[in-house]
VEXTOR-373988 format. One line per field, with one value per residue (C-alpha): residue number from 0; residue in one letter; x, y, z. Coordinates in nm, 3 decimals. Each point is the difference from the previous one (the first is absolute). Last residue first. Layout:
bavo <- c(NUM_...)
romar <- c(a_...)
u <- c(X_...)
v <- c(Y_...)
w <- c(Z_...)
This chain:
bavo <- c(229_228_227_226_225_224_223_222_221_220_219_218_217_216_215_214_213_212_211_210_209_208_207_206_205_204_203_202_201_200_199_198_197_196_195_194_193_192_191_190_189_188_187_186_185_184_183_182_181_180_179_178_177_176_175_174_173_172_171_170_169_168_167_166_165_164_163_162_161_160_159_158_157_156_155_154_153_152_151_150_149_148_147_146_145_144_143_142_141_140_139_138_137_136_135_134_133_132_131_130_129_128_127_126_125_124_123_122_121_120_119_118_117_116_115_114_113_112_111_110_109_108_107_106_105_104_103_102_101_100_99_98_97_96_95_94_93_92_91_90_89_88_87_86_85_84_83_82_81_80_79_78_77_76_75_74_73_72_71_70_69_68_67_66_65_64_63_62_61_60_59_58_57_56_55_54_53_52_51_50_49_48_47_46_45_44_43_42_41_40_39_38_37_36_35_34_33_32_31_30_29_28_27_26_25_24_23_22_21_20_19_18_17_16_15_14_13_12_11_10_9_8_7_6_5_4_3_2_1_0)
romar <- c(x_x_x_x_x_x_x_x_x_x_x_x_x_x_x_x_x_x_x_x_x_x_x_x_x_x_x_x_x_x_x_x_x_x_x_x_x_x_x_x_x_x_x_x_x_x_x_x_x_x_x_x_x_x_x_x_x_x_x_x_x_x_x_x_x_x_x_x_x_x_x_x_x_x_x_x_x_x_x_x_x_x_x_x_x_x_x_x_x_x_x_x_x_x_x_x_x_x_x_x_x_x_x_x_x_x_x_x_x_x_x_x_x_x_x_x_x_x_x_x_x_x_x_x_x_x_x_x_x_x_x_x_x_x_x_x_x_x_x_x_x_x_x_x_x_x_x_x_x_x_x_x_x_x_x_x_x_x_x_x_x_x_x_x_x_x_x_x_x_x_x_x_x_x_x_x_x_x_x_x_x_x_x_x_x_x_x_x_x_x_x_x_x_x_x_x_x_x_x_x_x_x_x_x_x_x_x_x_x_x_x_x_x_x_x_x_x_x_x_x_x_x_x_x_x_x_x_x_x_x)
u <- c(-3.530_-0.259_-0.145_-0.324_-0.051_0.178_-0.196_-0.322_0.142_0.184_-0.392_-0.137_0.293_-0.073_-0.345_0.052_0.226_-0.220_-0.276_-0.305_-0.037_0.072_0.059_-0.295_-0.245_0.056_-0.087_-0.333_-0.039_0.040_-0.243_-0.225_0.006_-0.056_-0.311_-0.148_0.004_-0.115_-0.327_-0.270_0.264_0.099_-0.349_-0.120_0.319_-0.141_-0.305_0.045_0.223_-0.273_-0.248_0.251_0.030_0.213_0.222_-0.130_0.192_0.307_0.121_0.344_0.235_-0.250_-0.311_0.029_0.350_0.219_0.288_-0.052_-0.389_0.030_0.132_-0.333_-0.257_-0.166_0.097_0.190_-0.070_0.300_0.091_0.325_0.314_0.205_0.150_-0.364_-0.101_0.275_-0.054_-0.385_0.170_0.151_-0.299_-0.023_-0.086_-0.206_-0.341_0.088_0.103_-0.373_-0.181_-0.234_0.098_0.118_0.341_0.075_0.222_-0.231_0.092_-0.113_0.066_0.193_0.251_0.307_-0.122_0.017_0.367_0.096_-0.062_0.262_0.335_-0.251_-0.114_-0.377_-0.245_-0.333_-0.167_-0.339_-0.223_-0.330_-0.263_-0.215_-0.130_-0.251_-0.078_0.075_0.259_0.168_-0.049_0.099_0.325_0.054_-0.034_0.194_0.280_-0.007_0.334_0.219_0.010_0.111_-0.110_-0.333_-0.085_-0.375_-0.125_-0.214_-0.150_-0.321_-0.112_-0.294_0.230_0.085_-0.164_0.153_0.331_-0.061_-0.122_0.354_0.159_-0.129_0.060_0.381_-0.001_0.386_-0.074_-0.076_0.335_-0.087_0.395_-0.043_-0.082_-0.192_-0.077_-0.292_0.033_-0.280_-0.021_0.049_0.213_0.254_0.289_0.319_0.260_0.177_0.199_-0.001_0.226_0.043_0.270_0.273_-0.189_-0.030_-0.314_-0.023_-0.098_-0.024_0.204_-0.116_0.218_-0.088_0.179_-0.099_-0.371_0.085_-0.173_-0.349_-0.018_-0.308_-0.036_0.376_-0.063_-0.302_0.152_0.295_-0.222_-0.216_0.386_0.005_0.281_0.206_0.328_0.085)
v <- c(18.314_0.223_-0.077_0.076_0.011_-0.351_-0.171_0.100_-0.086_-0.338_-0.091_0.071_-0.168_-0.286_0.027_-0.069_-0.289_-0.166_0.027_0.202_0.359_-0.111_-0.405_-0.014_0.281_-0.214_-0.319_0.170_0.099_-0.331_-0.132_0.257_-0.054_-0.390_0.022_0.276_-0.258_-0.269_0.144_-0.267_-0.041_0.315_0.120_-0.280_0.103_0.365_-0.084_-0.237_0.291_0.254_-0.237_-0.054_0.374_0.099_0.185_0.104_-0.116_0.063_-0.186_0.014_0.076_0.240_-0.133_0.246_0.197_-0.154_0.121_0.328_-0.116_-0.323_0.267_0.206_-0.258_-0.227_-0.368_-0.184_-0.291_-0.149_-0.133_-0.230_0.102_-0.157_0.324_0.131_-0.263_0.091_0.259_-0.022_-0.214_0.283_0.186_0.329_0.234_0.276_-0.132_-0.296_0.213_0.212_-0.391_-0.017_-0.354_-0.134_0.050_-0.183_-0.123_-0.307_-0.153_-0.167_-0.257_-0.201_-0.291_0.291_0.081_-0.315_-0.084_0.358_-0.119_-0.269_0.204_0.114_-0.307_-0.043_0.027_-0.100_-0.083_0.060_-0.099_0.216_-0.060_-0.207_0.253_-0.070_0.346_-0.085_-0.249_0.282_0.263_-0.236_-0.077_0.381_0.029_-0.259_0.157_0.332_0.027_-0.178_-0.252_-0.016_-0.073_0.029_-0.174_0.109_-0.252_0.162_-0.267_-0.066_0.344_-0.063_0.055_0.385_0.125_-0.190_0.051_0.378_-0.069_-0.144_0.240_0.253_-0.174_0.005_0.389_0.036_0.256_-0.264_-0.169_-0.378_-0.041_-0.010_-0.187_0.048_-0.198_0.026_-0.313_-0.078_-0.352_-0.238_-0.193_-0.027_0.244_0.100_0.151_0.316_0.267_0.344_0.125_0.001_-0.227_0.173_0.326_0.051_0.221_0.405_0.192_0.315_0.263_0.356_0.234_0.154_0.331_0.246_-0.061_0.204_-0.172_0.067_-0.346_-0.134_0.256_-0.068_-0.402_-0.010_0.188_-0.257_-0.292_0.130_0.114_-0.395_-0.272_0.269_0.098_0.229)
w <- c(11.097_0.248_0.357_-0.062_-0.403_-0.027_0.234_-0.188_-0.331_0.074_0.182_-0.361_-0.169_0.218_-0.082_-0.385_0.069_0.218_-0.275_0.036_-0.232_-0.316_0.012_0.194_-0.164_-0.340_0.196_0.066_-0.366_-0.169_0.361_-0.052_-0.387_0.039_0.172_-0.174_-0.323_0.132_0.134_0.134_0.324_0.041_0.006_0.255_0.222_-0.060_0.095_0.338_0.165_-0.102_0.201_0.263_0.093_0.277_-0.282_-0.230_-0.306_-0.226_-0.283_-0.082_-0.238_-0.258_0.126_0.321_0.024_0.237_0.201_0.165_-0.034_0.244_0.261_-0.049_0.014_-0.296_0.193_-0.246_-0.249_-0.200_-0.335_-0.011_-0.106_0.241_0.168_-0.034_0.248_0.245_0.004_0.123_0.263_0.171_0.045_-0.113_0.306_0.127_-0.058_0.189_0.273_0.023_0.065_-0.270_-0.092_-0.385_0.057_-0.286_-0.226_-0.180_-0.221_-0.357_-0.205_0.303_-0.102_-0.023_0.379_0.130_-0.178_0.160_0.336_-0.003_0.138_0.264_0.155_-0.028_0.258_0.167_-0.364_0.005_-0.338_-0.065_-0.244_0.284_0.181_0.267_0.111_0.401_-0.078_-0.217_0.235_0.295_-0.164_-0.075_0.353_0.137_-0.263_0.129_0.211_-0.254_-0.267_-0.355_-0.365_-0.131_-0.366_-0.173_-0.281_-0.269_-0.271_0.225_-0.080_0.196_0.357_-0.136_0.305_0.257_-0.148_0.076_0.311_0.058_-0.158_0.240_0.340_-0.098_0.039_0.028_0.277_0.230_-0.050_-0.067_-0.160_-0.349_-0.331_-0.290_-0.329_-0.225_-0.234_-0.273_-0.034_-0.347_0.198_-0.262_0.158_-0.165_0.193_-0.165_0.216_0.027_0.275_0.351_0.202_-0.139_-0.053_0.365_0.010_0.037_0.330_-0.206_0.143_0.170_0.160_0.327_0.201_-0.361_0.151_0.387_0.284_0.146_0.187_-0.182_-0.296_-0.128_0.087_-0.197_-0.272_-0.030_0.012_-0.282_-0.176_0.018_0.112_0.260_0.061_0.265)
């Protein structure tokens, strides 16, 4: 069984009492011929947070929107969402509700053009940012992604985030279900230059190491090849 986290792996060893050496784990990974770092100029003179995803509660949507909320005076900070799904009416509401006006929805974006959105962002955000127990267990796929294209990235601190990322080093990790840490470290990212550009250096690093498609296939070559032999 091949899993995307050893966090998912433990869960499902304690959940159904099953034997460890059964589950292998491999990094989800990013199509590196869509994903990689890319240069588009922008003079808007606006800070660009960028996240997209598909309204999954876990995904914790609700919190960068508070977030947003709370970095309104910094009038230089423009949030982009992506996507739709099952909590959109109530992210809507959220937003009506707290009268945010930082925040630009786009419904969706075709694949083969999501990487232009992301190589406009400054910053982005991987996620989950929710306290549901599965979005602890998990790396999101976008946060991938992200790193594929060089570009600095906020996680949620939790265990399968961890296997992965080490905070300020090629990521930076925060509490997750917390839009007030949320808010500070895209503020700090912002006001430092310098930390921005090593997360992404060192994220990108952790891609072509440990992420590629070529890189998991000779993980998935590995595990095949130690059941059933040559």
């Amino acid at each position: 069984v091949i899993l995307d986290t050893n966090a998912h792996i433990n869960y499902f060893v304690n959940t159904f009492d099953l034997p460890k050496e059964k589950f292998h784990r491999v990094f989800v990974g990013a199509d590196d011929e869509y994903f990689y770092p890319r240069k588009i100029e922008r003079n808007d003179g606006k800070f660009r947070v960028f996240y997209y995803g598909t309204y999954r509660p876990l995904q914790g949507i609700e919190y960068i929107i508070k977030a947003a909320k709370l970095l309104e005076p910094y009038k230089d900070i423009e949030f982009i969402i992506v996507g739709k799904g099952p909590e959109r009416k109530n992210i809507d509401k959220l937003s009506q509700e707290l009268s945010v006006k930082n925040v630009k929805f786009i419904d969706w974006i075709p694949y083969e053009k999501l990487p232009l959105e992301i190589a406009k962002a400054d910053v982005c955000l991987g996620g989950h940012f929710s306290n549901i127990n599965k979005a602890k267990r998990v790396i999101a796929g976008k946060t991938f992604q992200f790193i594929a294209m060089k570009k600095p990235v906020i996680v949620g601190d939790n265990q399968a985030n961890r296997e992965l990322f080490k905070d300020r080093e090629n990521a930076l990790l925060v509490e997750m279900a917390n839009e007030y840490a949320l808010a500070e470290a895209i503020l700090e990212l912002k006001e430092d230059e310098y930390l921005r550009e090593k997360i992404a250096k060192k994220g990108y690093r952790t891609f072509m190491e440990k992420c590629t498609p070529d890189v998991i296939g000779k993980m998935i070559k590995e595990v095949v090849r130690n059941l059933v032999g040559e």
